[in-house]
N, C-alpha and C positions, 0 to 999 in steps of 0.2 A: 556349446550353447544349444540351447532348446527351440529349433528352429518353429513350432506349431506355436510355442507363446509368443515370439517375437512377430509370425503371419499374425495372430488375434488381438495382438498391441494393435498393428497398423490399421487390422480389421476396426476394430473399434475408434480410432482417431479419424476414421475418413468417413465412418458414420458422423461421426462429431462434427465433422470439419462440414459435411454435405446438410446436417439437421440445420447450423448455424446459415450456413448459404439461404436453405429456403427460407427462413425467419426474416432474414435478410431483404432477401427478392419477394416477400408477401408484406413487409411493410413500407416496399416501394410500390408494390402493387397497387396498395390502399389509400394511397393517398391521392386527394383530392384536383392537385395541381401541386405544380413544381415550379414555377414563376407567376408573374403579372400575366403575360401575354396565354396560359391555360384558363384566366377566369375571363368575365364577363367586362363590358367596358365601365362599370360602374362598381368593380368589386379590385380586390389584388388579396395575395397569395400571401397568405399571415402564416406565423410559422410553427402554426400545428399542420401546415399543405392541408388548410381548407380554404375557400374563397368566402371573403368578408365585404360587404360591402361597406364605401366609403362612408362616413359622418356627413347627415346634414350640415351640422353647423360645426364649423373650426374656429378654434379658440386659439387667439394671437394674442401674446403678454407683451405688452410693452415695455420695456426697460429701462428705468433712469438711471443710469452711471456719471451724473454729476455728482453726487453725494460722495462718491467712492473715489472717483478722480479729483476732488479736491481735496477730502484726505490724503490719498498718495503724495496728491501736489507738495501737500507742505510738509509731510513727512521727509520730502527728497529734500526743502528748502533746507528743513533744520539738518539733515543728516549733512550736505554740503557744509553748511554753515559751521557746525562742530569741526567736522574735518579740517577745513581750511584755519580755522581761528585757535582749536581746540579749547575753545570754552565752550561750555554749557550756555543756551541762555534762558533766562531769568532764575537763573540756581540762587541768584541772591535771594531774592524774595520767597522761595523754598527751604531757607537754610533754617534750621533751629536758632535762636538766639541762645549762645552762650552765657550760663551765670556765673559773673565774678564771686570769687570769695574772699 
């Protein structure tokens, strides 16, 4: 084996391996903050690690889930309802009328 290529492998991988460390350790460097408790009492630590301050005003949605919970409700009515009786209901009044011939 060619011991001087095998030193200038390792040579070169531990360049490589120490270039990627600094890059590494210089964009820890640069950042702004690293939690809540590095910014100010009025700001927190958004996740590009700069400090933002918080919003005047917060916006709260209120949510109506009757609409939704009473669909469910009766979805589970009928599904029961099938199950236990195994008819459909009102499939009569859905049905095509058949024509005699």
């Amino acid at each position: 084996m060619n011991k001087k290529g095998n030193l200038g492998l390792i040579a070169v991988i531990l360049v490589l391996a120490l270039l990627l460390f600094a890059i590494y350790m210089v964009g820890i460097a640069t950042r702004d903050c690293n939690g809540n408790r590095d910014c100010a009492e009025n700001a927190y630590c958004g996740t590009d690690y700069e400090c933002h301050q918080y919003p005047e005003k917060i916006v709260v949605k209120e949510n109506n889930f009757i609409p939704a919970s009473l669909i469910l409700g009766l979805a589970l009515i009928i599904a029961v309802y099938i199950y236990r009786t195994g008819k459909i209901p009102f499939q009569d009044k859905f049905k095509k009328k058949e024509i005699d011939k």
